[in-house]
C-alpha positions as CSV (number, residue, x, y, z in Angstrom):
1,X,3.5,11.3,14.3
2,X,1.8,8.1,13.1
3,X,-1.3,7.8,14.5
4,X,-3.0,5.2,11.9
5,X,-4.0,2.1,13.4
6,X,-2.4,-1.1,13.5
7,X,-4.2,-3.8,11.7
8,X,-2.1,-6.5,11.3
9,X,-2.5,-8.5,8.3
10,X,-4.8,-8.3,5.2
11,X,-5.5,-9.0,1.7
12,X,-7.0,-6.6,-1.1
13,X,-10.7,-7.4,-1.6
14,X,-11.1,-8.9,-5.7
15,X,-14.5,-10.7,-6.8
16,X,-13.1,-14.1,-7.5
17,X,-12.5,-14.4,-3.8
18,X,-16.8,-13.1,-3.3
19,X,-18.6,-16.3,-2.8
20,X,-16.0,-17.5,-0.9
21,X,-16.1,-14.3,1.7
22,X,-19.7,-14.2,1.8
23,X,-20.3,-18.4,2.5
24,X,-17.8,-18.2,5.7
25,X,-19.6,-14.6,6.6
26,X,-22.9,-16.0,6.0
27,X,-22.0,-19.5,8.2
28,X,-20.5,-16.9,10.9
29,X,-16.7,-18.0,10.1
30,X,-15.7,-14.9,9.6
31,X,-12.7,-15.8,11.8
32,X,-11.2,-18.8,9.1
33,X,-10.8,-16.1,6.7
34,X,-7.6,-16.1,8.8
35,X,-7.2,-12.2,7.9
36,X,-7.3,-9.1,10.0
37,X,-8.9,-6.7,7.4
38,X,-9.4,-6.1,4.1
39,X,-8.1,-3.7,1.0
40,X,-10.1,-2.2,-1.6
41,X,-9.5,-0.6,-4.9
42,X,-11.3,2.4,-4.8
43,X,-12.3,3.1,-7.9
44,X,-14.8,-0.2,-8.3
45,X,-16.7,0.8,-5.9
46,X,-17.0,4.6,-6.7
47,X,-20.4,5.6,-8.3
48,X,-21.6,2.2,-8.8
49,X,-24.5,0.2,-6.9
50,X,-25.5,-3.4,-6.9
51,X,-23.2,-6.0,-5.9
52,X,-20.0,-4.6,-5.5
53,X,-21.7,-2.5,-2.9
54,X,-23.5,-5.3,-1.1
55,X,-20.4,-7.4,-0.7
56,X,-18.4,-4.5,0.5
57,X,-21.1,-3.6,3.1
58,X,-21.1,-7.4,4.1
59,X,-17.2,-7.1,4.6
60,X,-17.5,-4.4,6.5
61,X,-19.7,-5.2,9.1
62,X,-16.7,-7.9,9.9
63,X,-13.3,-6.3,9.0
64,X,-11.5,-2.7,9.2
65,X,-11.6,-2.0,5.2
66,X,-8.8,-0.1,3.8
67,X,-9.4,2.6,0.8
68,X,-6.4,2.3,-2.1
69,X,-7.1,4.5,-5.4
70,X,-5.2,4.0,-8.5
71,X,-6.7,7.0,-10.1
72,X,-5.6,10.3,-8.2
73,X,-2.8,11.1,-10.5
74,X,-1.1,13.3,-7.9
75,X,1.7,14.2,-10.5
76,X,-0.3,15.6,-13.4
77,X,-0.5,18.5,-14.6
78,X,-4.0,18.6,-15.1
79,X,-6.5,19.5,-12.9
80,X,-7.6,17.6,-9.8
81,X,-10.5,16.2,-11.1
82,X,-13.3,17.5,-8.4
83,X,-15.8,14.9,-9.5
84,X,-13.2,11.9,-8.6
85,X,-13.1,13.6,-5.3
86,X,-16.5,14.4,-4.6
87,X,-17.4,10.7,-5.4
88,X,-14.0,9.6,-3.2
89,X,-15.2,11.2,-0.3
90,X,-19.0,10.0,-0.9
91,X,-17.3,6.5,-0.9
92,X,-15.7,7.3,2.5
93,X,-18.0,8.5,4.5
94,X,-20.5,5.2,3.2
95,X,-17.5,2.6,4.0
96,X,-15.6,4.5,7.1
97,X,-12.4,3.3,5.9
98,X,-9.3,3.4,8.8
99,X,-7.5,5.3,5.8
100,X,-7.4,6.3,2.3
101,X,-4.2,5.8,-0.2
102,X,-3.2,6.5,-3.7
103,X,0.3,6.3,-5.4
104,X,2.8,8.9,-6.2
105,X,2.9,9.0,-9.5
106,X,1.1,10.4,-12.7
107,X,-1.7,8.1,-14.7
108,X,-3.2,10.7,-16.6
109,X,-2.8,13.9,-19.4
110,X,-5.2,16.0,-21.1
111,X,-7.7,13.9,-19.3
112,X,-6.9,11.0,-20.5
113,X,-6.0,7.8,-18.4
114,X,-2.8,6.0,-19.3
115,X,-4.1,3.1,-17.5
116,X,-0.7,2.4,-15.9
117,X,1.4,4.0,-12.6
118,X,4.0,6.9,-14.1
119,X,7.3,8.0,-12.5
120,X,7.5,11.4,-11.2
121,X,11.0,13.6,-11.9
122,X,12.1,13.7,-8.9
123,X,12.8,17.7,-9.0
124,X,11.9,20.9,-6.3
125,X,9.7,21.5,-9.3
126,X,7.9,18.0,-8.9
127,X,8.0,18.9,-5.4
128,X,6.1,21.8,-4.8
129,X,3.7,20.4,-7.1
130,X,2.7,17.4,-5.6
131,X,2.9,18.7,-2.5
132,X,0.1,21.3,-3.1
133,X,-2.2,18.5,-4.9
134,X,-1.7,16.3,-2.0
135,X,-2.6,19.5,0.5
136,X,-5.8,20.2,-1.6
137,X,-6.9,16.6,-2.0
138,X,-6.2,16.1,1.5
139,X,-8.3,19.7,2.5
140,X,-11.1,18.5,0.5
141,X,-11.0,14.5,2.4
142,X,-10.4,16.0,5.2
143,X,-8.0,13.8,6.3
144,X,-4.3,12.2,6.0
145,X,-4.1,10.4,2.7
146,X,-1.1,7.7,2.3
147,X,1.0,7.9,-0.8
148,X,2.5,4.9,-2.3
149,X,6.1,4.5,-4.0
150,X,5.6,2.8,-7.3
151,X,8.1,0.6,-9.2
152,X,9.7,2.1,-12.1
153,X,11.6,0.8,-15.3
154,X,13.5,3.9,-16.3
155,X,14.4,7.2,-14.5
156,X,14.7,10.7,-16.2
157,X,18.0,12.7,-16.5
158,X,16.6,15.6,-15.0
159,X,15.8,14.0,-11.5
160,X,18.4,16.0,-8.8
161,X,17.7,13.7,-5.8
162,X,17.1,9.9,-4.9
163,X,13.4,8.2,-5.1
164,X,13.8,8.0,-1.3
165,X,14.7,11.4,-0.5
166,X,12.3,12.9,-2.7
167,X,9.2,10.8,-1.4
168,X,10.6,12.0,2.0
169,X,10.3,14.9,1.3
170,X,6.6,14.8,0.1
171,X,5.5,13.5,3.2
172,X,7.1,15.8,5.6
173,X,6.3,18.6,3.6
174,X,2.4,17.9,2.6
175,X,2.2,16.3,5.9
176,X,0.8,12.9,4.3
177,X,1.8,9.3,5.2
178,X,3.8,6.4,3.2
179,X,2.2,3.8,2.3
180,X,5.4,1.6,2.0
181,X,5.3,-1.1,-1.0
182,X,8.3,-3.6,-0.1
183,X,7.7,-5.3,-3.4
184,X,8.3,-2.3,-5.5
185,X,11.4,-0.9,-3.4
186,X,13.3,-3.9,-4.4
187,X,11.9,-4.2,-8.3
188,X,13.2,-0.6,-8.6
189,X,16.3,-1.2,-7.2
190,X,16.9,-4.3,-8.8
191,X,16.2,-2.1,-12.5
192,X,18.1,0.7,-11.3
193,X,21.3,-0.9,-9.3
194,X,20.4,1.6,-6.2
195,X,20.8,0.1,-2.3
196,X,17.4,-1.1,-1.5
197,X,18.7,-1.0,2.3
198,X,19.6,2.4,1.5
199,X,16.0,2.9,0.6
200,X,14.7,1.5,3.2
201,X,17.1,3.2,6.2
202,X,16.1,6.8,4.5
203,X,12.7,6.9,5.1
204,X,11.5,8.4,8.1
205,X,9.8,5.3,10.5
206,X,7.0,7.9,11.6
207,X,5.3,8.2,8.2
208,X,4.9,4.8,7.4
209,X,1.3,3.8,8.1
210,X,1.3,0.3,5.5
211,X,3.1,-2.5,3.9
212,X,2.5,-4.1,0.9
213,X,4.5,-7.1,-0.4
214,X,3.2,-8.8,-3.7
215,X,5.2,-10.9,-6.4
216,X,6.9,-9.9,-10.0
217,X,7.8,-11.3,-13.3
218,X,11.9,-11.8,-13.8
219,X,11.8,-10.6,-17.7
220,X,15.7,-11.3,-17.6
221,X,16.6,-7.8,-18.7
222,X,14.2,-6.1,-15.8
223,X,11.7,-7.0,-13.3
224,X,8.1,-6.2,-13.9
225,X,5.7,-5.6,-10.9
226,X,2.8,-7.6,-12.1
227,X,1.6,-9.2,-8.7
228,X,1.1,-12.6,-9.6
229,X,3.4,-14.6,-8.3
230,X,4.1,-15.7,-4.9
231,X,6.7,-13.2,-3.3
232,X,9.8,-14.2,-3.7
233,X,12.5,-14.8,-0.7
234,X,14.6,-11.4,-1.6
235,X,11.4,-9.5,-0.6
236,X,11.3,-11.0,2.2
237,X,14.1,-10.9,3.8
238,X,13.5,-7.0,2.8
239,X,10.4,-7.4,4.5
240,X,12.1,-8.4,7.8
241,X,14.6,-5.5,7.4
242,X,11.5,-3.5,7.3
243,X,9.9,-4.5,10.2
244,X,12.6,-4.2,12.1
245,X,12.9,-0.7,11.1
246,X,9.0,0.8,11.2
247,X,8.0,-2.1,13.8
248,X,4.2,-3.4,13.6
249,X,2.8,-1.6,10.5
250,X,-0.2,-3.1,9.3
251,X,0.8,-5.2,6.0
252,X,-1.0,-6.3,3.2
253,X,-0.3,-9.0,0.7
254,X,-1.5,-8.0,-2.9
255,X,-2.5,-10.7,-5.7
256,X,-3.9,-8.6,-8.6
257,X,-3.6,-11.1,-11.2
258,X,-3.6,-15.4,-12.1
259,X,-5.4,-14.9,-8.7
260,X,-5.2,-17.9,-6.8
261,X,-8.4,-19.5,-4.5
262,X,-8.0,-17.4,-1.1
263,X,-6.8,-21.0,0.6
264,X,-3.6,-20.1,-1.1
265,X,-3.2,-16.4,-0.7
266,X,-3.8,-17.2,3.0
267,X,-0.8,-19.1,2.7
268,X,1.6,-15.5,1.9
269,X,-0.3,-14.4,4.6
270,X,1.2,-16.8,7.2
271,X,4.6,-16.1,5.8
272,X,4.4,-12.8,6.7
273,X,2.8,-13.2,10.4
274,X,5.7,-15.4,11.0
275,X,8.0,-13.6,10.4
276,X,6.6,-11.0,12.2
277,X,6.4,-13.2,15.0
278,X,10.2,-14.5,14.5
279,X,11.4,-11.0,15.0
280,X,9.1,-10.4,18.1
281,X,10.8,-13.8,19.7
282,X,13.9,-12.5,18.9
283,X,13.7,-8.6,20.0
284,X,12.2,-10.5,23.3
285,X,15.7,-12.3,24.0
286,X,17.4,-10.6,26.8
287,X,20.1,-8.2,25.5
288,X,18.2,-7.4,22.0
289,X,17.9,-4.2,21.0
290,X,13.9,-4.1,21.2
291,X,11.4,-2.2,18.6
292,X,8.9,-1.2,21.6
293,X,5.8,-0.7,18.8
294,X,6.9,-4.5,17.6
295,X,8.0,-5.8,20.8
296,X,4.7,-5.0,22.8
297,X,2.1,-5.6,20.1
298,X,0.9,-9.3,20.1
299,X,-1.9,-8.9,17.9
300,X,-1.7,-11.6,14.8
């Protein structure tokens, strides 16, 4: 069952955007941020005082904050690294986050970061392991974690299922939820030649718990998920797909790199909540087949 709240519509926290948070917090304008909440990147704040800390309590005291690691290397072999964890859960129980997510992939061997998102072989072997590593890491958090489908440039010969059916699979079987990246369903199956309505129509609409949508670089031979463009209109017309599939899932627009002043990013954020609120006008026409999670949900 998904039971994660709905947000509505955020943007991940990054320290270009800091004085301009804290001025409109600071002149009680929170509300001209024009977002709903906010998404951090776990890692920069784990262990570490001083002013990432300060800002992030000063967001928080204004908007749901959202929890996204980079780090947990779900799909390695190694050991689950009990000191990332430890210092994980000290995070959450400082910031209260409405949930905690990380990506399914691998990032790391012998210890060592690869500094970069790794397919997993989508195998029963594969399976059973990142199924247990998700149960322990979710034992220890005590909670439901989010795993995120990453985009991928080449695909192993030993995979026996799709990347939908296997990330299925992972969250019915460890019980977890998808954190559903848009963006990175259609990079993939634009590298790949897969369906990305296919995709999309496979995944079971009670595990999805979050959107992203970001932009990617066209390198003519592939795309490259590099979030730091604008999204482009293919994404979203996925996008729309998508909502009309999962209904109101709490979305997030990422912007990782060439980051823009926040005026702008705000701008991919009224994309989004408009067409969010197209498809609500037009489930609300008598005779549509109605979403009631979309249809009855006017927050924006």
């Amino acid at each position: 069952m998904n039971d994660f709240p709905y947000l509505g519509f955020g943007v991940g926290l990054r320290t270009v955007h800091y004085p301009y948070i804290l001025e409109q917090i600071a002149e009680n304008r929170a509300s001209a941020l024009a977002v709903q909440w906010f998404e951090v990147i776990s890692e920069n704040y784990m262990g570490v005082g001083g002013r990432p800390l300060y800002v992030l309590d000063r967001v928080r005291e204004h908007f749901p904050i959202v929890m996204h690691g980079v780090s947990l290397s779900i799909g390695s072999v190694d050991p689950l690294s009990r000191e990332y964890l430890t210092q994980l859960k000290a995070l959450a129980a400082r910031v209260q986050p409405a949930w905690i997510s990380d990506h399914l992939c691998w990032s790391s061997t012998g210890r060592h970061s690869v500094h970069d998102l790794l397919p997993i072989p989508h195998t029963e072997e594969a399976l059973r392991h990142v199924v247990d590593r998700i149960t322990q890491v979710q034992d220890f958090l005590g909670r439901r974690i989010l795993m995120e489908n990453v985009s991928s440039y080449l695909e192993f010969t030993d995979s026996m299922m799709p990347e939908w059916e296997f990330l299925t699979r992972v969250a019915q079987d460890a019980d977890c939820m998808i954190l559903l990246d848009v963006n990175n369903i259609y990079v993939s199956a634009k590298n790949h030649g897969f369906d990305a309505h296919t995709y999309l129509d496979a995944i079971p609409a009670d595990r999805v718990g979050q959107f992203h949508l970001a932009g990617h670089s066209n390198m003519g031979t592939h795309l490259l998920d590099t979030h730091d463009h604008h999204i482009i209109d293919e994404v979203w017309a996925l996008y729309e797909r998508a909502l009309q599939r999962f209904g109101n899932v709490s979305t997030l627009i990422e912007w990782d790199d060439h980051i823009p002043p926040f005026e702008e990013l705000l701008t991919e954020v009224s994309r989004a909540k408009e067409r969010y609120r197209a498809l609500e006008q037009k489930l609300a026409r008598p005779g549509a087949h109605a979403i009631p999670a979309l249809a009855a949900d006017h927050r924006t």
